[in-house]
Backbone bond lengths (Angstrom), bond angles and torsions (degrees), N, CA, C in turn:
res aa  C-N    CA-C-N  psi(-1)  N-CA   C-N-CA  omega(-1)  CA-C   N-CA-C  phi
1 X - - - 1.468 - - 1.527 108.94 -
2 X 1.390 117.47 119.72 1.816 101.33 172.94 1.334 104.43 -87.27
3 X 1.641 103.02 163.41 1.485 127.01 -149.21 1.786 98.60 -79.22
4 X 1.002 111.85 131.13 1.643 104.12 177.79 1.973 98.58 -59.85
5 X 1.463 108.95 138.56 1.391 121.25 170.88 1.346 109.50 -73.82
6 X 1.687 104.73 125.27 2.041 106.87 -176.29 1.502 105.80 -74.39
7 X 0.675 96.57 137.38 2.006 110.72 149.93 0.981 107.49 -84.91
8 X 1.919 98.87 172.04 1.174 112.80 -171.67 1.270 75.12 -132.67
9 X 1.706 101.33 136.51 1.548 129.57 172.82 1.607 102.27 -59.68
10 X 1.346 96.16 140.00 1.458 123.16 -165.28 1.803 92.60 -61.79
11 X 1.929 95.33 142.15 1.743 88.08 -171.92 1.630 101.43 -96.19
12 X 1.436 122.70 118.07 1.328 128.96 176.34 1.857 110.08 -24.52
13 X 1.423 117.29 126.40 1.577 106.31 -176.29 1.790 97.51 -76.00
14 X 1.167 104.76 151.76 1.585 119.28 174.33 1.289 116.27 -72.78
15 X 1.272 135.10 111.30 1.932 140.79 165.24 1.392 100.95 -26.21
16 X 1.435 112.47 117.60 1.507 113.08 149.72 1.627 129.15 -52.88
17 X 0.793 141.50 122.56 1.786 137.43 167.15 1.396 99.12 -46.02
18 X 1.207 104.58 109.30 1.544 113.56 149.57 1.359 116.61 -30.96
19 X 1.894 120.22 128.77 1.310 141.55 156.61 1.801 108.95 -19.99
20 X 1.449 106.00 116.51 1.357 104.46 162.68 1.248 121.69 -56.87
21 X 1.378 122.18 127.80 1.759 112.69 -163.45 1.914 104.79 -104.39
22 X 1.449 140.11 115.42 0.896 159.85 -136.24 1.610 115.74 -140.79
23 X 1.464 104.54 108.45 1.383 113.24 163.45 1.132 135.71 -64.72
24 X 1.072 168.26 99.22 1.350 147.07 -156.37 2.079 111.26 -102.98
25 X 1.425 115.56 112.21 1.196 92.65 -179.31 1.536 106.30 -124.82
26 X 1.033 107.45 120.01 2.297 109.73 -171.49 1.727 93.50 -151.24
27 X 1.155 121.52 161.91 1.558 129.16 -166.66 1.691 86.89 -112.91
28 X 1.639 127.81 -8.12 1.487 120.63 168.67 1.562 105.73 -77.32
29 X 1.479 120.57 122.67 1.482 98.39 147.58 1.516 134.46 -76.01
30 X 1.462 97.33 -11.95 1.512 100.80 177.00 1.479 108.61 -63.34
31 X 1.483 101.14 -39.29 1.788 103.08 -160.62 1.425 93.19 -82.58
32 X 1.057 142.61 -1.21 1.587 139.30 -174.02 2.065 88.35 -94.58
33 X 0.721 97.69 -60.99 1.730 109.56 -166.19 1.895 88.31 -52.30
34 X 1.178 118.64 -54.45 1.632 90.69 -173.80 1.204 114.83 -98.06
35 X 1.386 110.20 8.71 1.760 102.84 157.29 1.575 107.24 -75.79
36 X 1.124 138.36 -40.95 1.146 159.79 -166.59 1.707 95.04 -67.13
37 X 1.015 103.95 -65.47 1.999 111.74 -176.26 1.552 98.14 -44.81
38 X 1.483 114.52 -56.54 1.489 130.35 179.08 1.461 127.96 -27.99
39 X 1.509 85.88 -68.57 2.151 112.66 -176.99 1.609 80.69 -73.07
40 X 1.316 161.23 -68.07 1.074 145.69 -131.64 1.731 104.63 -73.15
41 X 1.244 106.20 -32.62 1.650 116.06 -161.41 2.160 79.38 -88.51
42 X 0.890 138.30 -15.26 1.675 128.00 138.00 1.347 116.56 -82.41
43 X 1.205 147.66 28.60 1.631 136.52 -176.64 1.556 107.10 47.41
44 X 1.008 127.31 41.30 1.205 134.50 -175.35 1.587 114.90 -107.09
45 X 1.454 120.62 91.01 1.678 108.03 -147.34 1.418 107.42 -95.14
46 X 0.666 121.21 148.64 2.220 136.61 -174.54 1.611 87.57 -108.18
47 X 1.472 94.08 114.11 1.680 99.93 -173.27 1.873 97.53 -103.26
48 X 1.900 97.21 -39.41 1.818 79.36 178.42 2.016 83.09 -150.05
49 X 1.384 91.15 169.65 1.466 108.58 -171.51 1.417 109.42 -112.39
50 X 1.190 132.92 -163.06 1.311 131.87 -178.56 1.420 106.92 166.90
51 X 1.612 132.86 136.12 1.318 135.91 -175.78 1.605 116.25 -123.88
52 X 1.610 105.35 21.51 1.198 102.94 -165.23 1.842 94.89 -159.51
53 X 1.332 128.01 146.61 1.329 130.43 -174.49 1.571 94.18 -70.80
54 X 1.588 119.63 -54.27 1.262 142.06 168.22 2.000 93.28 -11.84
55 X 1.164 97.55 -78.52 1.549 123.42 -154.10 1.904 99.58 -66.23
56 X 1.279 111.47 -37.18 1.247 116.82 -164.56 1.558 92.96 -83.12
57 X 1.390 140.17 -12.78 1.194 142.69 154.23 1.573 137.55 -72.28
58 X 1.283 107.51 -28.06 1.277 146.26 149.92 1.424 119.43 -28.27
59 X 1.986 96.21 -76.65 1.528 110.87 -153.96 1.932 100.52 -98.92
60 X 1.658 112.10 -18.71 1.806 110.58 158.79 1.065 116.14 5.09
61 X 1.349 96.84 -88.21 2.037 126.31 -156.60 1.406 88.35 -37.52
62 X 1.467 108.57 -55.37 1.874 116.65 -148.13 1.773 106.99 -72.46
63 X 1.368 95.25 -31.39 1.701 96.95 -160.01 1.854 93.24 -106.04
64 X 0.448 135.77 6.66 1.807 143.35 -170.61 1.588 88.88 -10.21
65 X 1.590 106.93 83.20 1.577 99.30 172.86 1.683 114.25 -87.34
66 X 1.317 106.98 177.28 1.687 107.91 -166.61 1.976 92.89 -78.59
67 X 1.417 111.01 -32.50 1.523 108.93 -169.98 1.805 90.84 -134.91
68 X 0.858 102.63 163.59 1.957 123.55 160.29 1.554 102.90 -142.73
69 X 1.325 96.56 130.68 1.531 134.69 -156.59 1.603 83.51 -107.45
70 X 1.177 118.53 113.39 1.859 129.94 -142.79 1.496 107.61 -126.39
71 X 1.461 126.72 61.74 1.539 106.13 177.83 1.619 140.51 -64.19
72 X 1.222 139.74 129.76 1.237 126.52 -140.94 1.552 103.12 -89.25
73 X 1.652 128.69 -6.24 1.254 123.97 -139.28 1.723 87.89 -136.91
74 X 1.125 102.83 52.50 1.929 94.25 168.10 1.840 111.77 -108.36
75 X 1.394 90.79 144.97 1.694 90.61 159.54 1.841 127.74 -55.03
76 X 1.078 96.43 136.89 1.782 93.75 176.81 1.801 101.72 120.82
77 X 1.225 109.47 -111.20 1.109 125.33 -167.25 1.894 108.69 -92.13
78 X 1.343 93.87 -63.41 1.564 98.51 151.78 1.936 88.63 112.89
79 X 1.152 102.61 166.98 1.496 105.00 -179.12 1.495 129.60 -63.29
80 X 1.459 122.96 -25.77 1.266 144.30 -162.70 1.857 97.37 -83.71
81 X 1.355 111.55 -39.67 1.020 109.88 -170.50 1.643 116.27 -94.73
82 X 1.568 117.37 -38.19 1.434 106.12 137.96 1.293 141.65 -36.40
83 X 1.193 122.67 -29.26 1.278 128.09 177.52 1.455 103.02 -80.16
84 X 1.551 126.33 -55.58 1.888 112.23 178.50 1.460 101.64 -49.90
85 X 1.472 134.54 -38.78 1.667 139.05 -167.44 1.710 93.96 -78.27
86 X 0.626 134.88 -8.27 1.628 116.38 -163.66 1.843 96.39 -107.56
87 X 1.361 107.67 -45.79 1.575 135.94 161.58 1.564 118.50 -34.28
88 X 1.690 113.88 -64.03 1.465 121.67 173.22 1.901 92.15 -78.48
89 X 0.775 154.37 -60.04 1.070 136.25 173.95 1.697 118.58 -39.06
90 X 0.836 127.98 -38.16 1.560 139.54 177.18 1.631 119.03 -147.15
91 X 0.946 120.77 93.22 1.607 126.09 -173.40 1.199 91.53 -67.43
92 X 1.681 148.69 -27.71 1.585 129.67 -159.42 1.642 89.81 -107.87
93 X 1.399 134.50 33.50 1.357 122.92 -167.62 1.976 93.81 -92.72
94 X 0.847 111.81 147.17 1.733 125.60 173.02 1.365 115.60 -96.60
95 X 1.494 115.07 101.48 1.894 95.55 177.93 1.798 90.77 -121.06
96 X 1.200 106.29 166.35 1.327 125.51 176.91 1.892 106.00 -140.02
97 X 1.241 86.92 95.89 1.623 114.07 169.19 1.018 110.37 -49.84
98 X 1.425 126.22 133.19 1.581 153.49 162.69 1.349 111.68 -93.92
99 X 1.345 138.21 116.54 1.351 111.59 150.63 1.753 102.19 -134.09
100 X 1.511 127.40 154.93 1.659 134.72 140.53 1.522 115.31 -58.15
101 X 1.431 113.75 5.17 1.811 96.60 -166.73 1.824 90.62 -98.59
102 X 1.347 98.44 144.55 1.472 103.87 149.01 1.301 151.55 -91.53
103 X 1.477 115.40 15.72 1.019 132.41 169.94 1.712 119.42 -71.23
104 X 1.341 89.58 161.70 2.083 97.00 164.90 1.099 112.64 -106.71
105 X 1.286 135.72 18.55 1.409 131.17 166.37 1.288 112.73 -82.87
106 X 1.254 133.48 -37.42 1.852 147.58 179.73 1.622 76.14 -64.13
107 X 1.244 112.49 -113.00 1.386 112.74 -148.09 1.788 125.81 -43.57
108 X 1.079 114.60 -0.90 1.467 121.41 172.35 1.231 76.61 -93.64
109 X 1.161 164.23 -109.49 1.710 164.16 -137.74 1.179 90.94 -30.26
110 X 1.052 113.21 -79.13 1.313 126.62 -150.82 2.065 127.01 -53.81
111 X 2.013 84.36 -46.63 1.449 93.91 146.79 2.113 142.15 -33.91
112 X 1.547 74.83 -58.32 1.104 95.14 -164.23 1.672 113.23 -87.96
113 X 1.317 116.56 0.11 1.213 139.60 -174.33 1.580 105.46 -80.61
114 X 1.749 109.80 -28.18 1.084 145.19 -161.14 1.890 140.55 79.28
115 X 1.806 96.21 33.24 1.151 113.72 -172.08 2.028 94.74 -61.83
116 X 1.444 127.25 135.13 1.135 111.19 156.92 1.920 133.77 -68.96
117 X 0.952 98.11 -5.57 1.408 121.69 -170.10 1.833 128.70 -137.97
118 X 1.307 124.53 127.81 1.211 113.10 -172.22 2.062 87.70 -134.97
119 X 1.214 105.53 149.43 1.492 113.27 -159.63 1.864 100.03 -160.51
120 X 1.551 109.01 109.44 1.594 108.65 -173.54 1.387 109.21 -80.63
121 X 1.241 141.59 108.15 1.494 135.91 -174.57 1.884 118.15 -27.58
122 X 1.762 96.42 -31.37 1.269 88.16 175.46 2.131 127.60 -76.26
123 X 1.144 100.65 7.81 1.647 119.27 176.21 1.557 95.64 -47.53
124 X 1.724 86.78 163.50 1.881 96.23 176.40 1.788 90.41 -72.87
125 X 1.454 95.96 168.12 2.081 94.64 163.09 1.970 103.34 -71.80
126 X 0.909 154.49 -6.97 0.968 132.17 175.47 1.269 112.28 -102.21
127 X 1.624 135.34 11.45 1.338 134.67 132.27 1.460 120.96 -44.40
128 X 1.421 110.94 -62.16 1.690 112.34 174.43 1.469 102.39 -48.52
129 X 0.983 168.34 -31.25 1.451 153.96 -106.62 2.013 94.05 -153.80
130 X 1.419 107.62 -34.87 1.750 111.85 156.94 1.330 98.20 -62.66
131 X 1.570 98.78 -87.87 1.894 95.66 177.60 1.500 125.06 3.39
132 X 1.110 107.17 -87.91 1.493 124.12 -156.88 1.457 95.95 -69.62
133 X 1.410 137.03 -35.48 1.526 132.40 -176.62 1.973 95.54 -70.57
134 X 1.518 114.03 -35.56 1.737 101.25 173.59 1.381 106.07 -66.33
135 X 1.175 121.91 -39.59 1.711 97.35 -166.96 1.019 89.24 -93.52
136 X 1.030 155.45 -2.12 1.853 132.24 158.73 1.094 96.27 -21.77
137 X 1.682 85.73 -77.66 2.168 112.49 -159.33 1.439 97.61 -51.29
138 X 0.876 125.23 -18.99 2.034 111.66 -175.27 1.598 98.85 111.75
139 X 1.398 135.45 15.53 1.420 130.50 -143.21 1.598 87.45 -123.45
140 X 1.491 107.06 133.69 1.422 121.37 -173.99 1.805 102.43 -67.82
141 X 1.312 132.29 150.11 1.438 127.48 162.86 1.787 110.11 -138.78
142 X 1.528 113.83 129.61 1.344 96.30 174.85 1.535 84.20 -132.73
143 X 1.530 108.88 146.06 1.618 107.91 -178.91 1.325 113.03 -82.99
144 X 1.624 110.21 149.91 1.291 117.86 -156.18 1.825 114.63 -54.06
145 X 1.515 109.78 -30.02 1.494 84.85 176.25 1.241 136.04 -69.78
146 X 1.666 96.48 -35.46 1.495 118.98 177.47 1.736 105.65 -66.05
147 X 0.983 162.77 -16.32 1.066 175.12 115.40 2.056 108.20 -18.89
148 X 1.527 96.62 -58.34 1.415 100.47 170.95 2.101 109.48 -54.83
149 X 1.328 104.30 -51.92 1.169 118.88 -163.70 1.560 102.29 -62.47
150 X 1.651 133.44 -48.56 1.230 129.29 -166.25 1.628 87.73 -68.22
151 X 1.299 131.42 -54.96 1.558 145.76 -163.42 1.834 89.15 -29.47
152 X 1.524 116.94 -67.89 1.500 139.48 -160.32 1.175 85.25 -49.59
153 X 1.406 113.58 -84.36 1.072 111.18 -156.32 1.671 137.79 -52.21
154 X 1.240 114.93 -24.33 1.261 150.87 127.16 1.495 102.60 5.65
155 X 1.830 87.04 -81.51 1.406 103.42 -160.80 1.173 107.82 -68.94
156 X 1.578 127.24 -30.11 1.584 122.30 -138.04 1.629 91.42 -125.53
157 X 1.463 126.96 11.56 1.289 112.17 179.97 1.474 122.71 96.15
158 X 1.446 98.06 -52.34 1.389 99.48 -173.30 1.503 140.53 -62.34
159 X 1.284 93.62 101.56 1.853 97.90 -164.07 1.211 92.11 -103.79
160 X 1.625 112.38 166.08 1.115 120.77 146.97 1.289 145.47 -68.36
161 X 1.268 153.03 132.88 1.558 137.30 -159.75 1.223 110.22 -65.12
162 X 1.558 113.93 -11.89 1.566 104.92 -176.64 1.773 113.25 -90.40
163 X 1.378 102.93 2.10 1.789 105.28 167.67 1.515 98.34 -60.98
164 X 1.399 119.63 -31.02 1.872 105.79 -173.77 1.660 102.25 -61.98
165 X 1.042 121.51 -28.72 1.829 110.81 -176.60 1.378 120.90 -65.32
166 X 0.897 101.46 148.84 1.911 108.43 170.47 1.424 95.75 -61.85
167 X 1.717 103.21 -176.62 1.558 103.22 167.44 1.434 124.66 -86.18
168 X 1.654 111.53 -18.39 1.550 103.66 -179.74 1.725 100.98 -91.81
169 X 1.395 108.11 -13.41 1.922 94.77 164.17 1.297 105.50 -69.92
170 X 1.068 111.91 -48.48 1.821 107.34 -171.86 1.892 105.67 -45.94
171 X 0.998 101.43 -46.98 1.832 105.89 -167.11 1.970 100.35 -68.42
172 X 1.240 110.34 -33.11 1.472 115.29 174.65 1.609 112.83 -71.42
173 X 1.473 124.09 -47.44 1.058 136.50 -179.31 1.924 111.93 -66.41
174 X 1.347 115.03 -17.78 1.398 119.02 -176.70 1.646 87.31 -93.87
175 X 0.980 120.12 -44.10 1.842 109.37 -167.41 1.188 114.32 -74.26
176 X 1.558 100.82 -30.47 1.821 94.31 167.86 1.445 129.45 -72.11
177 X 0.980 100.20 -22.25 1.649 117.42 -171.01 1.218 90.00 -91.71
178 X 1.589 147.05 -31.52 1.880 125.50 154.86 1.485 108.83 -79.75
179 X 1.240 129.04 31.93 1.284 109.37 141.35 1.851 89.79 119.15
180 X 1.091 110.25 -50.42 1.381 113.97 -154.21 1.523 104.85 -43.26
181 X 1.350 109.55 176.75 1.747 119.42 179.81 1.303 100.85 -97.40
182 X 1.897 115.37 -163.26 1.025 133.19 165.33 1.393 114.78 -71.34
183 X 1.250 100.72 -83.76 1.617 106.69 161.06 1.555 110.77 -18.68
184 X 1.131 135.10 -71.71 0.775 126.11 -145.44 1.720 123.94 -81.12
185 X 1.641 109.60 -4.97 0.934 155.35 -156.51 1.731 96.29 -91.88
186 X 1.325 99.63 -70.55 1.670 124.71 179.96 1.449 97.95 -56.43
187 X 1.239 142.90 -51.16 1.344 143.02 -141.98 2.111 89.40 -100.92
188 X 1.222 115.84 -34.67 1.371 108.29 171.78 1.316 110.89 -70.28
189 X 1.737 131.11 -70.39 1.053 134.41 138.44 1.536 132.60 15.79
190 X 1.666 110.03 -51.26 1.567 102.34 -152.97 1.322 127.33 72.26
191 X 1.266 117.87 14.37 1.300 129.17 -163.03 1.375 122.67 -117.71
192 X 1.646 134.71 146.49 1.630 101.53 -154.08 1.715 85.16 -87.57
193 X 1.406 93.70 -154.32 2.010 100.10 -169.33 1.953 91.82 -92.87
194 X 1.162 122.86 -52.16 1.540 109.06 167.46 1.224 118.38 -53.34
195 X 1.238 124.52 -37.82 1.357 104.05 173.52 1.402 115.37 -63.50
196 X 1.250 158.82 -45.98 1.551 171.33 114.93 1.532 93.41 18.41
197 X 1.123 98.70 -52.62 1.718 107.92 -161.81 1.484 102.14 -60.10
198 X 1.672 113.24 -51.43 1.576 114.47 -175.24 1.700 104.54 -63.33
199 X 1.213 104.23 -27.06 1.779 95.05 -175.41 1.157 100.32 -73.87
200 X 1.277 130.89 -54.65 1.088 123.01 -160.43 1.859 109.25 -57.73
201 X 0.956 99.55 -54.41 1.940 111.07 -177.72 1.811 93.21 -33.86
202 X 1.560 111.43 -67.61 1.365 109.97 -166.52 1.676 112.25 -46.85
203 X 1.753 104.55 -51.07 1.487 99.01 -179.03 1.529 129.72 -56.55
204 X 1.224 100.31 -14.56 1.880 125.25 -175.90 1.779 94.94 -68.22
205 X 1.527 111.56 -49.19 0.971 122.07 -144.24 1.478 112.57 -92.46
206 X 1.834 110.52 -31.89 1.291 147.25 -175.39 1.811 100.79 -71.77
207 X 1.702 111.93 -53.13 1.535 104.04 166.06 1.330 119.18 -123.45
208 X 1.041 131.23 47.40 1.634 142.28 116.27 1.679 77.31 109.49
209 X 1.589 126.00 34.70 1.888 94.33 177.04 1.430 105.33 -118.09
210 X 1.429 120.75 160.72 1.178 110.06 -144.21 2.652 92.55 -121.79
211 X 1.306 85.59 0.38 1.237 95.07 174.70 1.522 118.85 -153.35
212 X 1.463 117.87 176.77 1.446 115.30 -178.47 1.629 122.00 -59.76
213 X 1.493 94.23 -36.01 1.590 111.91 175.87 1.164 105.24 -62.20
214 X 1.183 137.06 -35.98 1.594 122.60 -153.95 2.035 87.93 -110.63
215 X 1.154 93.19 10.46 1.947 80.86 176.18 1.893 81.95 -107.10
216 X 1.309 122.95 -41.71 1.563 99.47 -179.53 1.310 121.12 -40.15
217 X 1.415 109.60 -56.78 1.806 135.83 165.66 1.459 90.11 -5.28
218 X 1.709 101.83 -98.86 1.174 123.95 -178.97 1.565 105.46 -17.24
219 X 1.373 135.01 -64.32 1.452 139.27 -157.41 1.282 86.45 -50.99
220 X 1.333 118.71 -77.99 1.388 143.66 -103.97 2.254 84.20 -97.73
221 X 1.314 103.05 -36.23 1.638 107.77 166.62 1.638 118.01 -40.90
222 X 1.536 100.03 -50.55 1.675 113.93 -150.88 1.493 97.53 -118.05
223 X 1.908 121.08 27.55 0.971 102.53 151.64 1.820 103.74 99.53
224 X 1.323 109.90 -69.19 1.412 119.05 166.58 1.707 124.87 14.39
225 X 1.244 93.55 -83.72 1.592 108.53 176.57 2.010 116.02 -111.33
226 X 0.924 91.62 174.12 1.592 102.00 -166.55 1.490 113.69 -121.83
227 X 1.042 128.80 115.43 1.511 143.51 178.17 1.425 115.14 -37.30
């Protein structure tokens, strides 16, 4: 009789890792739709969106994504300040900052604000898609130019004048310099209108400008804000 030939017991298949789950928050829908096309062509899933810091504070609780995809440049509240709100709401939350500005003042803020991630819109698309897989894991990412650029400056001095502000002047000093009012400042903020008022005086005072126009200047000099 020949011997029946053994097998080898079937090898258990290995669990896939669950889809990175991804907020998306930008005031573009275009730029949401091909970030979205992007992370998908990685299994990278966009569970909810958001066009407003307002809104991306809002919908958190509900969507508890693994990352939020964080733009720094929205109307309202604006990204910088979602990010401290998203933070006291969840200290273990992961965002990875977006910005178009070229400055080192955003991403030193923003860093240190405790964004895990800082990412310059002008990156290839397969930066976003590194990005967002580091702060999954908990892993800091700053893209290589912006990284070169804080390094320089570092080295060579060159700061921006708005490193002299605190952080809630800095957030007053960006809204004034897009235009916004007092009022209107305080009521985004949470903040009363004297209080606005004292920031503002210091920031007047902190970089030598003596009106709203000459604090846009300032923005619009060092990169800050965008035309």
């Amino acid at each position: 009789m020949t011997p029946a030939t053994p097998t080898n017991p079937p090898v258990p298949a290995t669990p896939s890792a669950p889809p990175i789950r991804v907020m998306l928050v930008d005031d573009h829908a275009l730029v949401r739709m091909g970030f979205r096309m992007l992370l998908a062509d990685a299994q990278i899933e966009v569970v909810t969106e958001a066009d407003t810091g307002e809104q991306a504070c809002q919908d958190y609780p509900q969507a508890r994504p693994d990352v939020v995809v964080l733009d720094l440049s929205m109307p309202g509240m604006g990204g910088l300040e979602a990010l401290r709100r998203l933070l006291a709401h969840d200290p273990k939350a992961r965002v990875l900052a977006l910005s178009a500005h070229e400055d080192t003042a955003h991403p030193r803020r923003v860093l240190r604000a405790g964004a895990l991630g800082y990412l310059a819109k002008r990156s290839a698309p397969e930066a976003l898609i590194a990005a967002v897989k580091a702060v999954a894991r908990g892993e800091r990412y700053v893209d290589a130019h912006t990284a070169q650029a804080l390094a320089t400056a570092q080295i060579e001095g060159d700061a921006s004048p708005a490193e002299l502000l605190s952080e809630r002047e800095f957030s007053v000093f960006i809204q004034l310099a897009r235009g916004m009012t007092v009022a209107q400042i305080a009521a985004t903020l949470n903040l009363s209108i004297s209080t606005v008022g004292s920031h503002l005086y210091r920031v007047k005072q902190k970089l030598g400008a003596s009106n709203q126009a000459e604090l846009t200047w300032v923005a619009l000099r060092w990169g800050l804000i965008q035309v």
